[in-house]
Structures are given as C-alpha cells and as structure tokens.
C-alpha positions in Angstrom: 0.0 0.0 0.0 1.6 3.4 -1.2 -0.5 5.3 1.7 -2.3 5.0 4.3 -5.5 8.1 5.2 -6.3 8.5 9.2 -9.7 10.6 8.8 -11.9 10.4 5.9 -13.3 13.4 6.4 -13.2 17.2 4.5 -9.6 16.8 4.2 -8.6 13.3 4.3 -11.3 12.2 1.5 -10.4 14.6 -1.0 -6.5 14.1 -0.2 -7.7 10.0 -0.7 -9.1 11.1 -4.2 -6.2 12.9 -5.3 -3.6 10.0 -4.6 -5.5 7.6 -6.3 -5.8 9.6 -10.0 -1.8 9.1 -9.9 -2.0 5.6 -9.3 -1.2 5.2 -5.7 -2.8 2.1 -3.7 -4.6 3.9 -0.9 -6.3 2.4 2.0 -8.7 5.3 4.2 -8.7 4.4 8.0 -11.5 6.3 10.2 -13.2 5.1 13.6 -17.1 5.9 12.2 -18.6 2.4 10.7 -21.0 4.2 9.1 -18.3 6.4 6.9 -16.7 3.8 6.0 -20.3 1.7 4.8 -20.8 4.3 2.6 -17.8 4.5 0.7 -17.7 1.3 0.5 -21.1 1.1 -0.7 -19.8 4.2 -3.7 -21.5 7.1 -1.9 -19.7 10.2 -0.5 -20.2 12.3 2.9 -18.4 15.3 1.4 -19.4 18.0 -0.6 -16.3 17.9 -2.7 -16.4 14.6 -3.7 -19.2 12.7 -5.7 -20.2 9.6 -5.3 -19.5 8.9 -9.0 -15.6 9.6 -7.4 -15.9 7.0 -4.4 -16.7 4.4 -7.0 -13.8 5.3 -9.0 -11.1 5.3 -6.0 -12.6 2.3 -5.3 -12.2 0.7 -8.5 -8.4 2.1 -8.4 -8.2 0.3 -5.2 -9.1 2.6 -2.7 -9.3 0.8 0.4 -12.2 2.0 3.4 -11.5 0.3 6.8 -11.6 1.1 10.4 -8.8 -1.6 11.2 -5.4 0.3 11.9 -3.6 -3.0 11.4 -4.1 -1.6 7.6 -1.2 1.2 8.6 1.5 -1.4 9.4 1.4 -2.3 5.4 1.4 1.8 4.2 4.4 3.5 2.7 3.2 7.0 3.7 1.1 7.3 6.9 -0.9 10.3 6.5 -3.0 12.0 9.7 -6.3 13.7 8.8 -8.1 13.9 11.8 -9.9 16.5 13.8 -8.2 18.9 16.3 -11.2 21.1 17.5 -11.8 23.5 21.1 -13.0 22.1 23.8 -16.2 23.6 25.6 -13.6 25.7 27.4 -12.1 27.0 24.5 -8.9 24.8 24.4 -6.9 22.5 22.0 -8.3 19.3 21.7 -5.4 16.8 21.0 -7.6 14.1 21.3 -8.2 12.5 17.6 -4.2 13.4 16.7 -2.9 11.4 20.0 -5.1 8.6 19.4 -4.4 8.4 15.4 -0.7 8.7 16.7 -0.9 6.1 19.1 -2.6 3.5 16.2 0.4 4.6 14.1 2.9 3.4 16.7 1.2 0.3 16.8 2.3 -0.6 13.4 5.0 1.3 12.4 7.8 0.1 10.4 11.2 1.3 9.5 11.5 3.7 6.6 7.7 4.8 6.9 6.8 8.4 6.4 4.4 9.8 8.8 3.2 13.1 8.0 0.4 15.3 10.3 -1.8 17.7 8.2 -4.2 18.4 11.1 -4.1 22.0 12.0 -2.5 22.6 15.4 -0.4 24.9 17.6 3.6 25.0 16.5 5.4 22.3 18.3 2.3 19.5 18.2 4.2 17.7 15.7 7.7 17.3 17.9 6.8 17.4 21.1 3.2 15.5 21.0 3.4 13.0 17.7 7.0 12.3 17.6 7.3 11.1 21.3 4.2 8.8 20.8 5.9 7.5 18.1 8.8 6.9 19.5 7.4 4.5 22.2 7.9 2.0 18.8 11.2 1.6 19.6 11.9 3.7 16.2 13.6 7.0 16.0 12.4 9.8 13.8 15.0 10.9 11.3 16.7 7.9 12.0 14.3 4.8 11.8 11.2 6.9 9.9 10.2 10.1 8.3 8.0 12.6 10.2 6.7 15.5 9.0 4.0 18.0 9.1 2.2 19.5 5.9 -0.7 21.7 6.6 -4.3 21.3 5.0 -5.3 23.7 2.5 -8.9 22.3 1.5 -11.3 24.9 0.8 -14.6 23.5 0.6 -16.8 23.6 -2.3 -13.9 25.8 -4.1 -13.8 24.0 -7.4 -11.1 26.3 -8.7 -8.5 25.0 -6.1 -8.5 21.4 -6.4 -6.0 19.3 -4.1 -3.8 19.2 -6.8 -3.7 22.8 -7.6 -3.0 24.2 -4.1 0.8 24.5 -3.2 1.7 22.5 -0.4 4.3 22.9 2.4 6.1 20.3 4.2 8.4 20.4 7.0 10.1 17.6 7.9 12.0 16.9 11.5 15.0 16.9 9.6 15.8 17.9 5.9 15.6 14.4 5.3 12.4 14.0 6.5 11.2 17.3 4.7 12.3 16.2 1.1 10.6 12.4 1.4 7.6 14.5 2.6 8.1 16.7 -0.7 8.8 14.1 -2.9 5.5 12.2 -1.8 3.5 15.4 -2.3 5.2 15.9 -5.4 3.5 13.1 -7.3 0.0 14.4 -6.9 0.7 17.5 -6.1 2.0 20.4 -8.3 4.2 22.5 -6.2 6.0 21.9 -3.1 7.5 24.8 -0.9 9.9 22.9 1.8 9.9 24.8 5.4 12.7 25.1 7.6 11.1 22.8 10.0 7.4 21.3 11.2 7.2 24.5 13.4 7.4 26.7 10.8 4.6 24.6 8.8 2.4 24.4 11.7 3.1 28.3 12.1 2.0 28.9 8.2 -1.5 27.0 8.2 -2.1 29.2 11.4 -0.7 32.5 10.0 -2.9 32.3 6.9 -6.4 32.4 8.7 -5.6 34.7 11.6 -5.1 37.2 8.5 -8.1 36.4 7.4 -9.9 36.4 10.9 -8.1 39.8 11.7 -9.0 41.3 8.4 -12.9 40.1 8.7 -12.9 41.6 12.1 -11.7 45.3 10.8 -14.6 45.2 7.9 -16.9 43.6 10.7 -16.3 46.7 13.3 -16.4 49.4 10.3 -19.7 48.1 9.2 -21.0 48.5 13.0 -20.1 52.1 12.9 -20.7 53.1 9.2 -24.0 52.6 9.2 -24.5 54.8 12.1 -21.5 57.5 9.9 -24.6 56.8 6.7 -21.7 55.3 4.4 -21.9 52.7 2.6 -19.4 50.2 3.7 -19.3 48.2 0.6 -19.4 50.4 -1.6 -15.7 52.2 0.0 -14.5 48.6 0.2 -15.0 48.7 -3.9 -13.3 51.9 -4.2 -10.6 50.8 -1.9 -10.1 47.5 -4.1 -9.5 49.3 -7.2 -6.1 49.6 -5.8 -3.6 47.5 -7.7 -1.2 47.1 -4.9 -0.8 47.2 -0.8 -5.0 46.0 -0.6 -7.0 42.9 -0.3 -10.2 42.7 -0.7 -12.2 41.2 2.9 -16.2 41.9 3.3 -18.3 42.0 6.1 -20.6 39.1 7.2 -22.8 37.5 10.0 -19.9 35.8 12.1 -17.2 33.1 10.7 -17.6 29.6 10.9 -15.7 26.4 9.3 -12.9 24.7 11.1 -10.5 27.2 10.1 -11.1 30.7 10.8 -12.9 30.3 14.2 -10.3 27.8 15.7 -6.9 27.9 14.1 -6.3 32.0 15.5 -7.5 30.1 19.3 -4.8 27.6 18.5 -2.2 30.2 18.4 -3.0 32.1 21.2 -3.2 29.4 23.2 0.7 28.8 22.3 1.2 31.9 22.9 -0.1 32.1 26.7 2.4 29.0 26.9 5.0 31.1 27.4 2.9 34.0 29.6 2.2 36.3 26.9 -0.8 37.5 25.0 -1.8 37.5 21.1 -3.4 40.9 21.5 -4.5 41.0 17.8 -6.0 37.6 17.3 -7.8 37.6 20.6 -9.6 41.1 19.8 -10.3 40.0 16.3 -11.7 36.9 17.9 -13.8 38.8 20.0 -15.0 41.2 17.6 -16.4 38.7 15.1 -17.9 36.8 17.9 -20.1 39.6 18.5 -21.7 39.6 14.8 -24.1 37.2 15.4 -25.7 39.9 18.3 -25.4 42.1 16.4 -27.0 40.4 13.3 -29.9 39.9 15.7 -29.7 43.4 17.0 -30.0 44.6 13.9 -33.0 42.6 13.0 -35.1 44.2 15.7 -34.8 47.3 14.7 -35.4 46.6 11.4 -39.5 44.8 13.2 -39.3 48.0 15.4 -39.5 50.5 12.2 -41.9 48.7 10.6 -43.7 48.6 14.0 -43.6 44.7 15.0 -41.4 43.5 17.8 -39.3 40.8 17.5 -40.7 38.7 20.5 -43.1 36.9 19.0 -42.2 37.6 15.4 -41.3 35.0 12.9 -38.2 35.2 11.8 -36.6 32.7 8.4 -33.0 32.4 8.3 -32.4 31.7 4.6 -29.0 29.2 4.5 -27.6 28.3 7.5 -23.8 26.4 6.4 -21.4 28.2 7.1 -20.6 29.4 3.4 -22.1 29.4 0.5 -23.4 25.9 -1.8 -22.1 23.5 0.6 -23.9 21.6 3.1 -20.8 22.2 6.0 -22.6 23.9 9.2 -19.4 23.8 11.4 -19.1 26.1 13.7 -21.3 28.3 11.4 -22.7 32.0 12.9 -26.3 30.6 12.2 -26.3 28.9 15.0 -25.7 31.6 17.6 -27.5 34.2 15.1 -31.0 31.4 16.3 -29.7 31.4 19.7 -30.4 34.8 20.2 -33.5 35.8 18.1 -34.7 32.3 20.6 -33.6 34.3 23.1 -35.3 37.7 22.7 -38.4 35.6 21.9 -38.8 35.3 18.0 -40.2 32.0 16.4 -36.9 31.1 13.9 -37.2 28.1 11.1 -35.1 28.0 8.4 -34.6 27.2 4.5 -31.5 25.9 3.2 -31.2 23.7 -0.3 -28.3 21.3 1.6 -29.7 20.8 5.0 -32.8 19.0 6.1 -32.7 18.8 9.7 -31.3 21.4 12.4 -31.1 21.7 16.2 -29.7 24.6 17.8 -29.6 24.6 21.6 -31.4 21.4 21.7 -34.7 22.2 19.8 -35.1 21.2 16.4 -35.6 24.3 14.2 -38.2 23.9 12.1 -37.4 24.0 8.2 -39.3 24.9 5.0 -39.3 23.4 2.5 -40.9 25.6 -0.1 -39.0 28.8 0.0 -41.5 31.5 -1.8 -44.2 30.5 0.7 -41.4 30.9 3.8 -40.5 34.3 2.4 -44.5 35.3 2.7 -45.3 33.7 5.9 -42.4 35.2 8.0 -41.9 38.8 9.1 -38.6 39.2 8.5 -35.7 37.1 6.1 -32.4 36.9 7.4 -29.5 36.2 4.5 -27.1 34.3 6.6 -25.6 32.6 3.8 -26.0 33.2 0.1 -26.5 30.0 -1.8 -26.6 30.5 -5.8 -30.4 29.1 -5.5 -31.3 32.2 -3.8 -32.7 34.5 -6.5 -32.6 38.2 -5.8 -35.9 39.1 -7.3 -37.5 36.4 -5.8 -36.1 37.5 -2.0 -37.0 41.1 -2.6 -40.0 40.3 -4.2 -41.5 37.4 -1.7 -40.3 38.5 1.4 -41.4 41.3 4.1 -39.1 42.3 5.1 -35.3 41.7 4.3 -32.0 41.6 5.9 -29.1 40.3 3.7 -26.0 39.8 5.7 -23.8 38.7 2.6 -23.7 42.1 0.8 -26.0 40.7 -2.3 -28.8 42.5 -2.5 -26.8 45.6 -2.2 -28.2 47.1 -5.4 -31.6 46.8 -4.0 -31.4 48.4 -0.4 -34.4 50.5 0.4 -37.4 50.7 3.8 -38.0 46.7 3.4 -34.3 45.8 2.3 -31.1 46.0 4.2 -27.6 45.4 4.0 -25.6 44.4 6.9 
C-alpha cells in the first residue's frame, strides 16, 4: 500500500481522491462504521467529492477500513483527523494522539508519517514524535515525520488538491524532502519549510489574516451605518487599488474549522509562554459579537416597521457556514438562532443542503418551499448566500429583508437592508 489516510473526512477524502488519479494504492482508515459503509457502498459524505468519485477510487483500489492494522502495510502514513476547542475554549489533542498512538502500533522502518491536522507550532515534535517513538523507532533515524498543513477549501472547485501549493516540513531535511517528494507526485508544487514549526506556524498564519482582516470590515460596518456610508461600496473603491490591498467583506460571524479555531490555536501557544496574542484575541472577540449584532439589527429593522421581534417569525435563509455546501461547522447561524430564541422570535429556516437542524437542543423547524417561507415570515435573514437564492425572488416574496452577505446591495431600500 503506497499510503495509508487517518480521517476520511473534509480533508482526508479529498486528499484520498487525489492519490489515487496518480496511481497510488490507498487504503482510508477512520473510527465511524458508518463512513466507511458508505464508501464502500460508492456514496460520498463530502461535498467535494461525488459519489461517481468514491466508485472510482474504489475501483483504483481505494481501500475503506476502520482496522489500523491496515497502517502497518502503508508507505506513507498520512494523519487527517480533527483537532477542535473544547467547551472551554482549548486544544483538543484528542483524535491526533489517538491516530498517533494506532500509528505506533504498526510502524515500520523507513515509513513516512506526516500530520496535516491544523494545530499549535510544536504539536508535531513534542506530541506526535514522542508517541511515536514509544515503537522503539527513532524519527530521522528509523522513519520520516513531517507535518504539511491542510489547504482544503470546501466547495472551491477552482483549487483542487492538486492545484494548491503544499508545504512540508520535515523533523530533519531528510524527513522534509521524502515528505516533498510524496506530495510531489499528486501535487504540483511543493514549498519545503525550515522545520514542522514553521509549517504548523504557516496553516495558522494564513487564517488569523483572514480572521483579523474580517474583524476590521466587521467593526467598520457596526459604525458606518451609524456615519450613513456605505461600507461596501468604499470597500469597492478601496479595491480598485492594484497594490498594498486585499479585498475582505463584512458578514454575519465566521464559521468552518479554520477561521474560528486555528487564531484560538495560536493564542493558546502563545499564553504557553505568559504572553498574550493581543490582535487575534480582539479580532476573535469582535467577530464573535456579529451574530448579536446580526440579531440586534433585526429588531430594529421589526421595530421601524412597527412589529417587535418577541413573538415575530423570523426565516433564516441558508444556514452552512458558506455558500453551496452543506458544511454547518461552527457556522454563525447557530448563535444568530440562539439569540433571536432568546429575545423571543419564532426562527425556522430554508437551506437547499440541509434538512434537519437543532440549535440549543430544539429542532428548528425547516421549509421546504421557499416562496411560501418568504411570505409567511416577518422578517428574512441572509445568513448565507447559496446560488439558488434569486434576488428578485427574495425582494420580491419577502417582508421584510435583511441580507448579511452584501448581495442584495443594489436593491437596499425601507423593506431591504444590507448588513
């Protein structure tokens, strides 16, 4: 077996699919019997990947199993599994210890393990490697190790697997070129890193940007509205500068596995060694607050139209996290219902990828039949803007409107707003 996939999930499954156009024998290992079922039976649990796909890797080889023993006959051992916050807000090592631990089990010399689960700078030496060890095998000496972090965007069909450039860093320079030479052969660029803490640094880096600069356009849009400028508008005269800008827009919160966690990762490493990560906390805190203020600005909206928002109904059209996927972690719908519950309003929801919800342990109630959802309820929240929803038929069917994605900014007005 050329390699072996811990977590068949949003990252491993596609990274499964990729290995397997090249012609590498791949077996998928993951602890849920029922993901593994399905791909057995041809049928996919991620957006990205069709079922059409499964049956292909599976007719390339591909190899679905929730026995580890399928490691010990891998090449490449390749770690895919979850590393979320616990309810307290802090690194949960659970999924990359245990996958560790199953890779000690059977490792054998001249194996290359590699960790693509995003985590805080030092996971890969001074958590993996020492579990590892327990083998009797040294890394650098008896096996590769390296860490290469993920890149998958969901439901981005422009940036394929094999399109994004990958970085590697290896415990040694030996261990970071067999780690680029095994991305290399599905993969079409591969940018080496000093070491794993500089790789584990760069997956981190990338989306505290991006949760820093969300939180600057997220605070401006609190206070422009209140200044009467139109936020979006200077953010497209702003981006018609060729150099020193990038674009970011304002939204109702961030969700995905990425933005809201990775920053948290960071700063815990950071308090590690008794100081603070000034920056990423604020940002954290001020996109937290969208979702409030999502919901703050809904009442008003009832209150100038002379309804209150106890009481009111209230549909939250799309509820993932972003747009034409059916991906609802960590996404600001969730809180955005907790409140409007909260302050009394009667929430349901309409979303072409999700059939069933709960939020705070009630089941929010979802229509099916969108035009008659946008005529029964008082007010339409945009939380995410899937390609199904038509703007004429959202200005036209609904009550009132607020659109938190910035689409229906041509078409603002008394019943229409723009976050």
């Amino acid at each position: 077996m050329d390699l072996a996939i811990i977590g068949l999930g949003y990252v491993g499954l596609p990274l499964a699919a990729a290995a397997c156009r090249v012609g590498l024998t791949v077996a998928g290992l993951d602890s849920d019997p029922s993901v593994v079922e399905g791909l057995r039976a041809g049928t996919s649990h991620v957006d990205d990947i069709s079922g059409g796909e499964v049956r292909e890797m599976l007719g390339a080889g591909f190899r679905p199993t929730t026995d580890p023993r399928v490691l010990g006959r891998a090449g490449t051992v390749v770690i895919c599994v979850p590393s979320p916050l616990t309810g307290d807000g802090e690194p949960d090592l659970g999924a990359i210890r245990a996958a560790a631990e199953a890779v000690a089990a059977n490792l054998r010399p001249g194996v290359l393990v590699v960790l693509e689960s995003t985590t805080f700078p030092g996971t890969t030496d001074e958590i993996v490697r020492p579990i590892l060890e327990r083998s009797g095998l040294l890394a650098g000496r008896d096996f590769h190790l390296a860490f290469s972090p993920e890149r998958i965007d969901p439901g981005n069909t422009a940036h394929p697997v094999r399109k994004i450039p990958k970085v590697v860093g290896g415990h040694t320079g030996a261990c970071g070129a067999a780690a680029a030479a095994f991305y290399g052969k599905f993969v079409s660029s591969v940018h080496q890193a000093k070491g794993t803490r500089e790789a584990e640094l760069a997956k981190l880096l990338e989306n505290t940007y991006r949760q820093v600069n969300i939180a600057l356009v997220n605070e401006m849009a609190m206070f422009s509205r209140e200044l009467d400028i139109d936020l979006w508008d200077a953010i497209d005269c702003a981006s018609t500068k060729p150099f020193g800008f990038q674009t970011f827009h304002p939204g109702p919160g961030v969700g995905g596995h990425c933005i809201p966690v990775d920053p948290v990762l960071l700063t815990h490493r950071v308090r590690s060694l008794g100081h603070s990560f000034r920056i990423a906390e604020l940002a954290q805190q001020i996109n937290a607050q969208m979702p409030d203020y999502v919901a703050g600005r809904a009442r008003k909206l009832l209150d100038r139209h002379g309804h209150a928002l106890s009481g009111a109904s209230v549909l939250l059209c799309g509820i993932t996290y972003k747009a034409d996927i059916a991906d609802l972690r960590e996404t600001p719908a969730k809180p955005i219902a907790e409140q409007l519950h909260r302050l009394g309003a009667e929430v349901r929801f309409h979303d072409p990828y999700v059939g069933t919800w709960q939020v705070g342990g009630r089941t929010v109630r979802c229509e099916s039949r969108l035009e008659e959802a946008l005529e029964a309820a008082d007010l339409t929240l945009v939380v995410t803007s899937h390609r199904e929803y038509d703007p004429a038929t959202l200005i036209g069917r609904a009550r009132l409107l607020l659109d938190t994605r910035g689409r229906l900014r041509a078409h603002t007005g008394d019943t229409v707003e723009v976050l």
